[in-house]
Structure formats: C-alpha cells, structure tokens
C-alpha positions as CSV (number, residue, x, y, z in Angstrom):
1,X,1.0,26.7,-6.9
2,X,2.7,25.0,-9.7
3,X,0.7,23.0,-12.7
4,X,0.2,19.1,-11.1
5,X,1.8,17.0,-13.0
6,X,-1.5,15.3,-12.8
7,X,-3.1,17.6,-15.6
8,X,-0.5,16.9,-17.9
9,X,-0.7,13.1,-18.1
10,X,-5.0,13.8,-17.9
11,X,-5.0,11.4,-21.2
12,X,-2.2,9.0,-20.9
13,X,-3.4,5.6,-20.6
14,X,-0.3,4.6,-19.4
15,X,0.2,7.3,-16.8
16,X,0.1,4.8,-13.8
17,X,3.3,3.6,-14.8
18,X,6.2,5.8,-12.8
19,X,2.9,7.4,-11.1
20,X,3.8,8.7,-7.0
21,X,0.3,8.0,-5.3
22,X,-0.6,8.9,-2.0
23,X,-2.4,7.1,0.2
24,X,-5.2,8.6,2.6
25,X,-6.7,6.4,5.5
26,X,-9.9,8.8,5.7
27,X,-10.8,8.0,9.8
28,X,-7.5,10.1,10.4
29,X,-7.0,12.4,7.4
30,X,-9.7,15.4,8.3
31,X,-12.4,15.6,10.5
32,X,-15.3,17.6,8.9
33,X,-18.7,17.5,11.4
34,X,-16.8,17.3,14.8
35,X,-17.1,13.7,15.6
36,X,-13.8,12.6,16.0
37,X,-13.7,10.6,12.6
38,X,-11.9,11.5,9.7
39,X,-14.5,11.7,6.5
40,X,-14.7,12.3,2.8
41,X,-15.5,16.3,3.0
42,X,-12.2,16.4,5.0
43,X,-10.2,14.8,2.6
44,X,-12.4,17.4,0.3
45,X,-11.2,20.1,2.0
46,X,-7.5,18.8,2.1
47,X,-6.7,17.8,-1.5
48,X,-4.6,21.2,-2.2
49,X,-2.2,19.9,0.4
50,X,-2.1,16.8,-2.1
51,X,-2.2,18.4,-5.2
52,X,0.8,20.7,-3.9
53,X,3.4,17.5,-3.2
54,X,3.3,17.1,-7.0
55,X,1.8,13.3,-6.5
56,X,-0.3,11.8,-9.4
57,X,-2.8,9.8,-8.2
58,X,-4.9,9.4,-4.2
59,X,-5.4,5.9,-3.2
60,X,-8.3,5.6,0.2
61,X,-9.1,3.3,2.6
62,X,-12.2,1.7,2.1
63,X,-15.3,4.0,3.3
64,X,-17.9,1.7,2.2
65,X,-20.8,1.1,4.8
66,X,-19.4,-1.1,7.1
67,X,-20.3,-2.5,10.9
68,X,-16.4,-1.4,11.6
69,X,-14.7,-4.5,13.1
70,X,-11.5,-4.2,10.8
71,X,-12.1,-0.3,10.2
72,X,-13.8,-0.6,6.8
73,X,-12.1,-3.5,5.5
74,X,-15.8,-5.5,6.7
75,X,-17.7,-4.4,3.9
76,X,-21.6,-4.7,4.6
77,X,-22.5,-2.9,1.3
78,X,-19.7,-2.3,-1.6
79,X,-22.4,0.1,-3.8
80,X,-22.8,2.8,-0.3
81,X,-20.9,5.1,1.7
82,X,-20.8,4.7,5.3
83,X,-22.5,7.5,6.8
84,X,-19.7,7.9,9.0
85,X,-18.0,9.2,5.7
86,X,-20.3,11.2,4.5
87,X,-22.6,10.2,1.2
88,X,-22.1,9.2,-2.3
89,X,-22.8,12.5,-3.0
90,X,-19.9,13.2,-0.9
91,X,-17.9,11.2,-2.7
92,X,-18.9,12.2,-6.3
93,X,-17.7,15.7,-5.1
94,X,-14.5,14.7,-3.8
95,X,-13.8,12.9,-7.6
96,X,-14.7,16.0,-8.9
97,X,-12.7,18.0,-6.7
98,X,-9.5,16.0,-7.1
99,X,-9.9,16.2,-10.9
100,X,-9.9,19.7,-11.0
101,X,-6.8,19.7,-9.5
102,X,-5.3,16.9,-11.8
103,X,-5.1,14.1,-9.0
104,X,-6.4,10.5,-10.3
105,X,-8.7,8.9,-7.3
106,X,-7.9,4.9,-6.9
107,X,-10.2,3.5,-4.3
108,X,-9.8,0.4,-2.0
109,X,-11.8,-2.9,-3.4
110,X,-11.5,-5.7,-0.6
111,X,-13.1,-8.8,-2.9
112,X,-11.9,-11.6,-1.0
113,X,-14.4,-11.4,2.1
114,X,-17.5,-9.3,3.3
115,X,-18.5,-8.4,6.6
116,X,-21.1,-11.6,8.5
117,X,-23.4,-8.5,8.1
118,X,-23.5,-8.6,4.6
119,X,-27.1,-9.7,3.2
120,X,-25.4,-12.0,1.2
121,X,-24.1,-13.6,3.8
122,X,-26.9,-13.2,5.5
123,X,-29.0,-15.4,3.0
124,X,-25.7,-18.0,2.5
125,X,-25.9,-18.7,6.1
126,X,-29.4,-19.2,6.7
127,X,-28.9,-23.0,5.0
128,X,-27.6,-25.2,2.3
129,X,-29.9,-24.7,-0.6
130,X,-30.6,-21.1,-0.6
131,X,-29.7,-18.8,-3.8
132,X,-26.2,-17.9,-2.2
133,X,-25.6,-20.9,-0.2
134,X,-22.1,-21.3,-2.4
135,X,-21.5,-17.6,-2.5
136,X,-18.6,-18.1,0.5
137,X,-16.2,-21.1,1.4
138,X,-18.3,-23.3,3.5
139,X,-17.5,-26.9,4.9
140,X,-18.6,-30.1,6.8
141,X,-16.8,-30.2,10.0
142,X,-14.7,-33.4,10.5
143,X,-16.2,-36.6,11.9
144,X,-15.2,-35.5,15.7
145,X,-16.4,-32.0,15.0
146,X,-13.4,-30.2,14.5
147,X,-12.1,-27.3,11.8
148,X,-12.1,-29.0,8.2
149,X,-8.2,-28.5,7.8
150,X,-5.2,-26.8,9.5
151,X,-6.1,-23.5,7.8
152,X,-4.7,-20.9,10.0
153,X,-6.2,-16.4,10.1
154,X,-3.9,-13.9,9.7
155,X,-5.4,-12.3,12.5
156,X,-4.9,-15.4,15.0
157,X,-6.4,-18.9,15.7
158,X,-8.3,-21.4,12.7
159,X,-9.5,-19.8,9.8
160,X,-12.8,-21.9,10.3
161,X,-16.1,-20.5,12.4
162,X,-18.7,-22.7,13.1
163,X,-22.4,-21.5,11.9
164,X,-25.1,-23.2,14.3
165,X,-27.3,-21.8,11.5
166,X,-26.1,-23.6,8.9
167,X,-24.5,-26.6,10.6
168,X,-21.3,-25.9,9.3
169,X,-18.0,-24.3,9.1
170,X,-16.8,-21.1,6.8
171,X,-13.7,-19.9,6.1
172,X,-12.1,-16.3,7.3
173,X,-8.7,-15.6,6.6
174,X,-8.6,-12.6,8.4
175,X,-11.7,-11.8,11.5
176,X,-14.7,-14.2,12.4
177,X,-16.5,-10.6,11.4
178,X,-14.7,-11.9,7.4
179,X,-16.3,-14.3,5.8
180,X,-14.6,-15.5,2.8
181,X,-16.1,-15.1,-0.7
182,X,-16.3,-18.3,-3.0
183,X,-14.9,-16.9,-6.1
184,X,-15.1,-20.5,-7.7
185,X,-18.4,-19.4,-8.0
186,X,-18.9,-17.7,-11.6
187,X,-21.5,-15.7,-10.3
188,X,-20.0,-14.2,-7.2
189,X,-17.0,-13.5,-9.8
190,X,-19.6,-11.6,-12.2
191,X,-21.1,-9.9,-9.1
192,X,-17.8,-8.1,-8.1
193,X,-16.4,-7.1,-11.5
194,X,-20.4,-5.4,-11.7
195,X,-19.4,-3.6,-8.6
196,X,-15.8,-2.6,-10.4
197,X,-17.9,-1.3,-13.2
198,X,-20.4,0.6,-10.8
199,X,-17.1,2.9,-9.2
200,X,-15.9,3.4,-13.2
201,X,-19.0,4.7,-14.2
202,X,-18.9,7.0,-11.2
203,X,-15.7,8.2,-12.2
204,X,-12.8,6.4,-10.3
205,X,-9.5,5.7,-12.0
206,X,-8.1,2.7,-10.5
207,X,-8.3,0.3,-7.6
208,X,-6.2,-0.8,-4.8
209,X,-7.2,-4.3,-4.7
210,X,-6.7,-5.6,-1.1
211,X,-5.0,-9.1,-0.5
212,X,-4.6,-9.7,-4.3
213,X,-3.4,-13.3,-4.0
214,X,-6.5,-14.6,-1.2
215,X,-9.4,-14.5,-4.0
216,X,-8.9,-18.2,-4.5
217,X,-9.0,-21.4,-2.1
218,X,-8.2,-25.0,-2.5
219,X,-11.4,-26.5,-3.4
220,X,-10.2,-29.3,-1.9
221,X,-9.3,-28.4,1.2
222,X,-5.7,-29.9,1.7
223,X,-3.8,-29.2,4.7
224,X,-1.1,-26.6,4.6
225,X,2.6,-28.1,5.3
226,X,4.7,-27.2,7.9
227,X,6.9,-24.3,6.7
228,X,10.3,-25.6,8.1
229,X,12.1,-22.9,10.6
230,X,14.6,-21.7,8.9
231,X,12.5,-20.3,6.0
232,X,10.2,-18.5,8.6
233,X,10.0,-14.5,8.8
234,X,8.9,-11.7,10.0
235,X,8.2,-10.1,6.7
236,X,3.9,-10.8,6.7
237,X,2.8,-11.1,10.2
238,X,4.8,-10.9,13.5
239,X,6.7,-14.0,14.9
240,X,4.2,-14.5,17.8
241,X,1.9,-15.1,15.2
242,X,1.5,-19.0,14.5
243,X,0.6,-18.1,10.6
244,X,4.0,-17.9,9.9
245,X,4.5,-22.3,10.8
246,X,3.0,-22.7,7.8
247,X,3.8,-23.2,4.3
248,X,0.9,-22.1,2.9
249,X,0.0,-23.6,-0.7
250,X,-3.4,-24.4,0.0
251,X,-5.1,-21.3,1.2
252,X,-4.1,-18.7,-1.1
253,X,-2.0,-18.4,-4.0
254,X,-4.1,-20.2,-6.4
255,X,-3.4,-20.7,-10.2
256,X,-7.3,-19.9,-10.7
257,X,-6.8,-16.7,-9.6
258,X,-4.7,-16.1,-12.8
259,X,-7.8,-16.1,-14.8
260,X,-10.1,-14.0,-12.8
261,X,-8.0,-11.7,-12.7
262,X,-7.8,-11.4,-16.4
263,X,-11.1,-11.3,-16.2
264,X,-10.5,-7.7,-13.9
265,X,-8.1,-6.6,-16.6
266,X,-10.7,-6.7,-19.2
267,X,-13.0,-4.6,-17.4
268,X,-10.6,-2.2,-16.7
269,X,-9.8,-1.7,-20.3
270,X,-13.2,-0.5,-20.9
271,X,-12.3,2.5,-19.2
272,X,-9.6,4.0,-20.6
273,X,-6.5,5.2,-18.7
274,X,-7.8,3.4,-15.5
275,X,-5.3,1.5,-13.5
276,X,-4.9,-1.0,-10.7
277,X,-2.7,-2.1,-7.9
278,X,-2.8,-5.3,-6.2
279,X,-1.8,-6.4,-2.7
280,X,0.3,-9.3,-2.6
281,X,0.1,-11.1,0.7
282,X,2.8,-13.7,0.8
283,X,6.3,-14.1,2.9
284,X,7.8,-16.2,0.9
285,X,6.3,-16.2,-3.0
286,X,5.7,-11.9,-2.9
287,X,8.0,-11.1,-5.5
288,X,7.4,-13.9,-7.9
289,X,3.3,-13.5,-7.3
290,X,4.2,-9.5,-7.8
291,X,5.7,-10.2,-11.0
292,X,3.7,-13.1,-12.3
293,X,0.6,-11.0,-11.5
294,X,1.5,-8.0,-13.9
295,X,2.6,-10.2,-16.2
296,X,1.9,-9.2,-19.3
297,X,-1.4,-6.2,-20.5
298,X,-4.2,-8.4,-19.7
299,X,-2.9,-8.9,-15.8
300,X,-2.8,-6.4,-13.6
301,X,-1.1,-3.3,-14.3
302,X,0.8,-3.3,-11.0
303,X,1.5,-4.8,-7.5
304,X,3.2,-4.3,-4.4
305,X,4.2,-7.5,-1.9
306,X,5.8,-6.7,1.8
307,X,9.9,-6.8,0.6
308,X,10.3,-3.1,1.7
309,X,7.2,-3.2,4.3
310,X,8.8,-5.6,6.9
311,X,11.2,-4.5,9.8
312,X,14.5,-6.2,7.3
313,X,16.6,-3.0,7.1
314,X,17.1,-1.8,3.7
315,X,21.0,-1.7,3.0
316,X,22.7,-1.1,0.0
317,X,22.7,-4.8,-1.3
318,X,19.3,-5.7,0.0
319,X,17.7,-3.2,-2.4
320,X,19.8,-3.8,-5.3
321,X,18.6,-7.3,-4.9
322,X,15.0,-7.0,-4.5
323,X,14.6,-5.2,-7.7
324,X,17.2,-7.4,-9.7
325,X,14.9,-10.5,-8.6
326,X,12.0,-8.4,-9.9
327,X,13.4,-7.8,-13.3
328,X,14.7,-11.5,-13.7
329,X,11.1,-12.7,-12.4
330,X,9.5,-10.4,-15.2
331,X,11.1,-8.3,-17.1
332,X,8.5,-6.4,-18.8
333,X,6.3,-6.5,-15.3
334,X,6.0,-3.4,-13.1
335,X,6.3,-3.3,-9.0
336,X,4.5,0.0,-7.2
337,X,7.2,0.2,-4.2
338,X,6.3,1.1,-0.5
339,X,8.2,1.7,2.6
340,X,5.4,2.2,5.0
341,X,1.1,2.1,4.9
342,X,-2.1,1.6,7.1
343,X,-1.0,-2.3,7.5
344,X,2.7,-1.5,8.9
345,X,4.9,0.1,11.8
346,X,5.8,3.4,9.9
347,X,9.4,2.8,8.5
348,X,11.1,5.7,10.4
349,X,10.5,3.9,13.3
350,X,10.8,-0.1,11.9
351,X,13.6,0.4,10.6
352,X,15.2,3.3,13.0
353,X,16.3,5.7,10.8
354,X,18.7,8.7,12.3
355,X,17.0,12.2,11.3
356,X,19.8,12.8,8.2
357,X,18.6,9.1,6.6
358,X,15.1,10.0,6.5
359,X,15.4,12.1,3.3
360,X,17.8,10.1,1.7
361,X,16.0,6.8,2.2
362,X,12.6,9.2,0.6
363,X,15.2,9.8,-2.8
364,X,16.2,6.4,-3.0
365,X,11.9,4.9,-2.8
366,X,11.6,7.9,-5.5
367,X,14.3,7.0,-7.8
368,X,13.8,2.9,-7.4
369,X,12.2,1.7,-11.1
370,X,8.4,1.3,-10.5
371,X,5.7,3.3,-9.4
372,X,5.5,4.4,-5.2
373,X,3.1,4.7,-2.9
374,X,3.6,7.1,-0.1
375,X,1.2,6.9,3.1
376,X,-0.3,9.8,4.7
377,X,2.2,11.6,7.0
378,X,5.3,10.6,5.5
379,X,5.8,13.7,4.1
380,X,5.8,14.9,7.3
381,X,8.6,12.7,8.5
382,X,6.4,11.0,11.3
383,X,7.5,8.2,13.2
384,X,4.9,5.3,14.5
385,X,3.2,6.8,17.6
386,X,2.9,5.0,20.7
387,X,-0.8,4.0,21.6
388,X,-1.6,2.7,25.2
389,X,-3.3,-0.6,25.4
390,X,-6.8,0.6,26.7
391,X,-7.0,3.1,23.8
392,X,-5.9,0.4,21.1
393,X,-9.2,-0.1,18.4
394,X,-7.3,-2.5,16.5
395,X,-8.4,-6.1,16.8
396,X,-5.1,-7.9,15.6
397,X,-3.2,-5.7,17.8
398,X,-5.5,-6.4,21.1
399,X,-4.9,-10.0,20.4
400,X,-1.1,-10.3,20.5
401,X,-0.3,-7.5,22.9
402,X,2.2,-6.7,24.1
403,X,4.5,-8.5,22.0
404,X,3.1,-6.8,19.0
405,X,1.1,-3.6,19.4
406,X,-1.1,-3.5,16.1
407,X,-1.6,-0.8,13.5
408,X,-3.1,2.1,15.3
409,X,0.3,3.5,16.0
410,X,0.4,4.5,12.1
411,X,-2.8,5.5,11.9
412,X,-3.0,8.4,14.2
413,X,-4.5,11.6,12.8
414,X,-2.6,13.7,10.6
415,X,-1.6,16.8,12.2
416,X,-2.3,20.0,10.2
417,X,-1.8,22.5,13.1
418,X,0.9,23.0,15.9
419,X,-1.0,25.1,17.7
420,X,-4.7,24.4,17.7
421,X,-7.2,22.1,18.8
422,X,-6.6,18.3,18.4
423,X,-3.4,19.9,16.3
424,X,-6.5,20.7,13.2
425,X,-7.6,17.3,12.9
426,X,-11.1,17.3,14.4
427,X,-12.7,19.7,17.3
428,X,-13.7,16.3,19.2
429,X,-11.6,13.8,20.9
430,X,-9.8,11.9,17.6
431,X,-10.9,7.7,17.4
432,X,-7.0,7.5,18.5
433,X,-4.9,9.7,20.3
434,X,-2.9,12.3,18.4
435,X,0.8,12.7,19.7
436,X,2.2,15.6,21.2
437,X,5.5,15.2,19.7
438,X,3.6,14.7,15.7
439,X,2.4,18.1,16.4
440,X,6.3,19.6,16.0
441,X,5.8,18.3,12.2
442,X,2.5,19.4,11.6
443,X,1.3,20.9,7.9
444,X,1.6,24.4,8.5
445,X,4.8,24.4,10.5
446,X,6.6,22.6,7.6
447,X,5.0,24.7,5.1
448,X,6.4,28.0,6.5
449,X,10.1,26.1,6.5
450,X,12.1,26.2,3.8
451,X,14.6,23.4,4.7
452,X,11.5,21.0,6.2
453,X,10.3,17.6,5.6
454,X,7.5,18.6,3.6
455,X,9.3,20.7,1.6
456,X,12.0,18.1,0.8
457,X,9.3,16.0,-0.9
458,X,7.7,18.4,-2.8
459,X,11.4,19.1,-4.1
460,X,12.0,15.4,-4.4
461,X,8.7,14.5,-5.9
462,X,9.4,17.6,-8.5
463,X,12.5,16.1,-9.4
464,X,11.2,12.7,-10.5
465,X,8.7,13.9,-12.3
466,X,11.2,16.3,-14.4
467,X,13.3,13.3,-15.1
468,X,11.7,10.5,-17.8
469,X,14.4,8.4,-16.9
470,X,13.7,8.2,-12.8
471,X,9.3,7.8,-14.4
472,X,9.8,5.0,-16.7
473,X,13.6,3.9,-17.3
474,X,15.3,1.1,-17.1
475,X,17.1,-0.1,-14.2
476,X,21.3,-1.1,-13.9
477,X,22.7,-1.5,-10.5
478,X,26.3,-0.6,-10.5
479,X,27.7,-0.9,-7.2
480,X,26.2,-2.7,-4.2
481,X,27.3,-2.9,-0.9
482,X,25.1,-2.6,2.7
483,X,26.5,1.2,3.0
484,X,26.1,2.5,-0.3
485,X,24.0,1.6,-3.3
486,X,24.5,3.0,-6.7
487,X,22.4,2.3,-10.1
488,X,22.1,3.8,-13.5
489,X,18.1,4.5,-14.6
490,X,18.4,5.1,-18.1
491,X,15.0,6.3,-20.8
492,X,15.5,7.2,-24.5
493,X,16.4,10.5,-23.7
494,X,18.8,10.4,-20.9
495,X,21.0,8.6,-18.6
496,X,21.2,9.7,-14.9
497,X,23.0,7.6,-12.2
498,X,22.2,7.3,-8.6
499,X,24.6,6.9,-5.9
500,X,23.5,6.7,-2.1
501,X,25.4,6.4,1.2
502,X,23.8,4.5,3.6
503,X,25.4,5.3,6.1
504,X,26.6,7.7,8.9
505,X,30.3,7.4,7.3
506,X,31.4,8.5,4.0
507,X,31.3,6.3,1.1
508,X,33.6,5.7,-1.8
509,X,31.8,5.0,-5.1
510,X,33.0,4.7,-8.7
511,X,31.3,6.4,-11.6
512,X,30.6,4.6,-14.8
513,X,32.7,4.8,-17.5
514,X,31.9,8.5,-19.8
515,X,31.1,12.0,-18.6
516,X,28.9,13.1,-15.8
517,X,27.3,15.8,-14.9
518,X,25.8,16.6,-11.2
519,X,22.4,17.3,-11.9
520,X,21.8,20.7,-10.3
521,X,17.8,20.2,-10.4
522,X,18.3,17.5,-7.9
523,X,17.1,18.3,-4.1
524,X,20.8,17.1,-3.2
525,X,24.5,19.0,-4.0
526,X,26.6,16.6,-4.6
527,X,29.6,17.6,-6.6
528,X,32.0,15.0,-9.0
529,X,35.7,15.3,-8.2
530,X,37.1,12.5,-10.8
531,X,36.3,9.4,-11.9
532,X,36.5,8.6,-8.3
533,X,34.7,10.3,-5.2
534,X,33.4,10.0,-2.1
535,X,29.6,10.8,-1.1
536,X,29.4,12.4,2.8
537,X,26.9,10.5,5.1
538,X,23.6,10.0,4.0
539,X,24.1,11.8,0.8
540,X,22.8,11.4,-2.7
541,X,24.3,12.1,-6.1
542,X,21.8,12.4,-9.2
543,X,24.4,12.7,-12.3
544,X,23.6,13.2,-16.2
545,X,25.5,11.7,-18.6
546,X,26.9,14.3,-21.3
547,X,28.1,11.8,-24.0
C-alpha cells in the first residue's frame, strides 16, 4: 500500500485546505458484534479500506448516546458513546488507529438542539425559574393559545411543542424529540465550546458542525415572510414540504451567530492543525452564508451549503457559476464541495447520471477549487437504493411518503462482499435492507478489477493529491457551456487546465493561449491535436502548461 498522503501533511496546520474527507455514517459502515448495527470497532476494522483511497481526513455521524429518533442527531449525552457504538474506549482506539495510518478524524457536533431526553432539558422543562430554565428557546403561547409565531420544522408542521410541564411552548427546528438550544445564553455558549475542548483533548482534529447557520433565533420572535413563488426550490427540502413558503429571516441566519462562532474559531486554534466544517442550511442565502462564514482566520475554516446537494443537474455553466459566485462573495474564503451525503438522494441517482458520466462527474468534484467530501459508497459507484415503506426508519421520510421517500435509501449498508452473508456488512439482519444489485459493486469485487469504480478513485484521488495546483490553486473558468466546462487551476508552481464534456456527444473546446501538455499522470488519456480539439463523450483533459 502506498504512503497516505495523510502522513505527510501530519503537521500542516493548514492541511484541511484542498483536504478529500470521507464521510462514514457508522449504523451502515461495519457491523462488529452481530446486531445489525454498524459500530465504531467496524469502522476500526475498516480504516485500511480508507487509508488506501488516498483521502486525508474521516468525518462520522454522530455516535453520541442518543434515544435514536433522528439516528444520533438527538443527542442525550455529547461527553458518551452510545453503547450501540461501542465505548469511549472504542473510540480512543479508533483515533489511534486512524492515526497510524495518517487519516485526520473530524467528528459530528450537532449544537443547535439536544434530544427532550437530555437532563438539561430535563431540568429546563420542569419550570420557569430553575438553573436551565433559559438553556433552550421557550415562549408564552398567544392569547388564544396558539404557536408564538409562524415558525415552520424542517421536518414538517410548527416549529413550536407545547410543554404541559412548563406551561409553555419550545422551539424545534427539526423533531418534537429536538429541542432547540438558547445560545443567547452565554452559558449554554461556554457549555458547548467545553464540550469542543473535551473531543480536542481526546485527540480529534476537526468538526463537522451540523446546521451551522440554526445556532441563533430571533429573540424577538417575528414572523417569517412569505417567500414569493418564483424564488421557491427544491434545493433544502422537498416541494411537498411547506418550509420552503417561507422566507425565512427570522429563524436562522442570525448576525449573532457571527460572534459565537469566532468564539469556536478561537478554541480551535488552541489545538494546532485542527479544522472545521460547517453545514450551511439555507435555499436561498447558502453561498453567501458559505462564504461569509469562512470569512476571514478567526471564522470557520470551511463550509459546505446544498448548491451541488439538490436534484438541479450540474451542467457546464451551472458549475462554473457556483464557484464564480463563491470567489466574488469571498475571495480569500474556502468552500468544502459535495455531490452526495447522509442528508441527500445519492447523486448517481438525483441527478441520473449514464454509467460513462459517473467518473467524469468524480474528476470534475476532485478538481473544483476547495476541499471535498465524499460519502461512504461513492467510491463504489452506488446509486440510492430503493427502501419499501414498512421498512423505512426515517422519520422525515415516513411523514411525506410517497411523494418524497426520506434518507434511508443512501444509507444502506456498505457492501464489502459479493458473495457472503448480508454481502460482509453484519451476520444479522442490517437496521435497513441491503440491495441485491449494491452487492455487484461490493469492496472486494472492485478491488480485484483493474478498470473498476474503486479503482478509478484511488487513481483520481492520487492524482489531486500529486498536483499543488488541483490542492490549493486558484480558480479561472475558461469556457462554459451546459455540455462542456473548462477552467484553468493554477499554484505557484504550475498551471494545469481542465476541460470536461458533459455530455454523451463530443465537445469542441479551445485551449488557452501558450503550450500544453496532456498530463500523462492523469486517470484520463486525452490527447491535444492543435490549438483546437475535440474531447469524446464524457471525457476529461488535465493539461500542463510548458511555458
């Protein structure tokens, strides 16, 4: 196995930036003790298969100790493991583990809500003048008794459940199960950022920080506007989803947020080459919050919003314009790119890609300026299973069926085997069902193919991480059009231009002016004929420039 490129970047505060992470959803990585459940000994015993895509860094899924109503994202205790993962012990082995094999370890921080089970929600709830009776948004219901404002959850009906407890109403953006934290509250602010400092000291190098821009609410309380028609999408939450009527100013996207986050920063920077990555949860605002949220060294280092996550096909002149906004919005801010995750349809599927545009559309996320994420399975090529509606776990999904089916279809177990039980995921019946036809792409069949998927992104992956200019350069679209899409990424040391066809017909593109040079390390054989040429279907051309 080659050197990760993990071990060579071991002391590089700034090795986030360009980094390929992976992300692991552990309930459907590796099954360890035979209940079905994916845990943190299996990810344990299936870090080589990380370490040998050539990534930089692991991001997972929440495993904190959880009642499970939203899959971890509930947390009942942020300082525990839930037994269903294993132990802290478990997980002190895994950092070690991953370590040794040059792979950074970012873990998954939800500090906007809790679980209700949470003992400091708990205590909140129990009445008004307790010690954390302001620890979580609470309100007085109107004079006929109804919600305090329009507020609307992501995951369906008001945002406001009433307490018969506490005579009063409390905000959940997401579940009932979610209560919202307070973080007007300077010491529910000083409580999380010691929980940030309690995963440093245990040796983690970053966070995923989940819904980024939700830490902060109107204090007070204004009605959202109506978000007019034409400006509604798709690109947050399905259009059978009311959330998507409203403009909404008032429930997240708060300039307070700006500070806390500094706040974060700070405590980050105590630990050297630690990183962060925030979610940015916004149809319309994503790239600006993206870019105003890694705004300068004491923000955030990156983010990621929903431009590439939604079901909008990626042409030529879509991409070009996403990351143009970007660099206007903030030039000296950095993006972490996605096509797919645990939130999303998986993009083979969303966006329908024919088998020959799966690898290309892999080389253009790895050559985009920014760092990537890659979720679990992608390097297998998998497309979003189908799950039946009595064997759906996911609660947003059960409450909009059938018009939108939920995430379990991208969280299906990994398969490792074609041939063995549960296709090497787990000797019990998986949490969700595995599909026959994922088992064709399974680890080991791949690995023993020289032309596979799996292969194709080691090669890829290799590739960026040889070039400076594809890590860290700057960005120059040259030619935009839906079928083709062609930029220059350019470092101190090199110059290489990018040219993709996207599309199942040939594309003409134009080189810049100088001389170029196909680069023969690329995964892709392109050839130059002239100053002119045309790329077949679905190809790419990675050129140096030799002046």
């Amino acid at each position: 196995m080659n050197e990760p490129a993990g071990l060579v970047k071991a002391q590089d505060r700034d090795w986030w930036r360009g980094a390929v992470i992976y992300q692991i959803y552990p309930r459907s990585f590796q099954d360890s003790n035979g209940d079905g459940i994916g845990d943190l000994a299996g990810i344990i015993q299936r870090l080589p298969h990380i370490a040998e895509l050539g990534v930089d860094a692991i991001w997972i899924s929440p495993f904190f100790r959880s009642p499970m109503v939203d899959f971890g994202y509930d947390v009942s205790d942020y300082r525990d493991v839930d037994q269903i993962f294993g132990t802290l012990g478990d997980f002190d082995a895994l950092i070690e583990r991953a370590h040794q094999l040059g792979l950074k370890v970012l873990i998954d921080l939800v500090l906007s809500h809790t679980s209700e089970q949470h003992a400091w929600f708990r205590e909140s709830r129990s009445g008004q003048d307790n010690a954390k009776s302001d620890w979580y948004v609470w309100a007085d219901a109107k004079p006929d008794g109804t919600q305090p404002n329009n507020w609307l959850s992501i995951f369906g009906g008001p945002a406001w459940e009433w307490s018969t407890e506490r005579q009063q109403y409390y905000l959940h953006n997401f579940l009932v199960e979610q209560p919202d934290l307070n973080l007007h509250n300077p010491d529910v602010q000083d409580e999380l950022l010691n929980i940030v400092r309690f995963w440093l000291d245990r040796g983690v190098d970053g966070f995923r920080l989940d819904t980024v821009n939700l830490y902060f609410h109107d204090p007070e309380l204004r009605n959202n506007p109506v978000l007019p028609i034409g400006e509604r999408n798709e690109i947050l939450t399905p259009s059978v989803n009311p959330y998507n009527w409203q403009d909404h100013l008032y429930d997240k996207n708060r300039p307070e947020n700006l500070a806390f986050l500094k706040r974060l920063r700070a405590v980050l920077d105590e630990y050297p080459a630690t990183t962060s990555v925030g979610e940015v949860s916004d149809a319309q605002r994503g790239l600006a919050i993206q870019s105003q949220y890694t705004s300068g060294d004491d923000m955030l280092h990156m983010c990621y919003d929903f431009a590439f996550l939604s079901g909008t096909y990626p042409t030529g002149d879509r991409v070009a314009d996403v990351l143009d906004t970007f660099g206007e919005l903030g030039p000296e801010s950095w993006a972490c790119w996605a096509f797919s995750n645990h939130d999303v349809m998986r993009h083979i599927s969303r966006w329908e890609l024919p088998k020959p545009a799966i690898r290309t559309f892999a080389a253009l996320l790895l050559s985009l300026r920014g760092s990537v994420c890659l979720y679990q399975g992608e390097e297998l090529g998998l497309s979003e299973a189908y799950v039946p509606f009595e064997e759906l776990q996911d609660p947003y999904g059960i409450r909009f069926w059938p018009k939108y089916h939920g995430r379990d279809g991208c969280r299906t177990p990994i398969p490792w085997v074609h041939d063995g039980v549960n296709g090497g995921f787990s000797t019990a019946k998986p949490w969700l069902p595995l599909p026959v036809d994922h088992l064709e792409h399974a680890v080991a069949r791949q690995t023993d193919d020289w032309d596979s998927m799996l292969r194709f992104y080691r090669k890829m992956i290799a590739y960026r991480q040889s070039r400076e200019a594809l890590r860290t350069g700057s960005f120059e679209v040259i030619e935009r059009r839906p079928e083709m899409l062609s930029f220059i990424r350019r470092s101190e040391n090199e110059t290489l231009f990018c040219a993709f066809a996207l599309s199942d017909e040939p594309q003409a593109i134009s080189l810049p002016p100088g001389r170029w040079q196909a680069d023969d390390s690329a995964p892709f054989r392109a050839t130059l004929l002239g100053p002119e040429r045309t790329l077949e279907p679905w190809q790419v051309l990675y050129a140096l420039k030799k002046d």
